[in-house]
C-alpha angles and dihedrals in degrees: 000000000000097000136063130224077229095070099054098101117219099008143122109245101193081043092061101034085052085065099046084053093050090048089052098041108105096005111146096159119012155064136279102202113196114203114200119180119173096001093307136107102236096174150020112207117196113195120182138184126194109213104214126200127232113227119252100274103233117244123206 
């Protein structure tokens, strides 16, 4: 990680940091995306993909 949660002028780091915690909680297969403009995280973006199983093929 290049940036620091310091450097993020204004904001509330365990805020933040809070937010960050809740996107992760429960992610098995996915992405948190963090978007940062002027020094400021503007959004927290939560993607997740569900891995379904195919079913044993039956062999006879």
């Amino acid at each position: 990680m290049s940036a620091t949660l310091r450097s993020l002028e204004g904001q509330d780091e365990a805020n933040i940091l809070r937010e960050v915690q809740s996107a992760l909680r429960g992610l098995r297969f996915g992405a948190v995306e963090i978007t940062v403009h002027n020094g400021q995280v503007v959004q927290i973006e939560r993607k997740e993909k569900f891995r379904l199983q195919q079913p044993a093929s039956r062999q006879s």
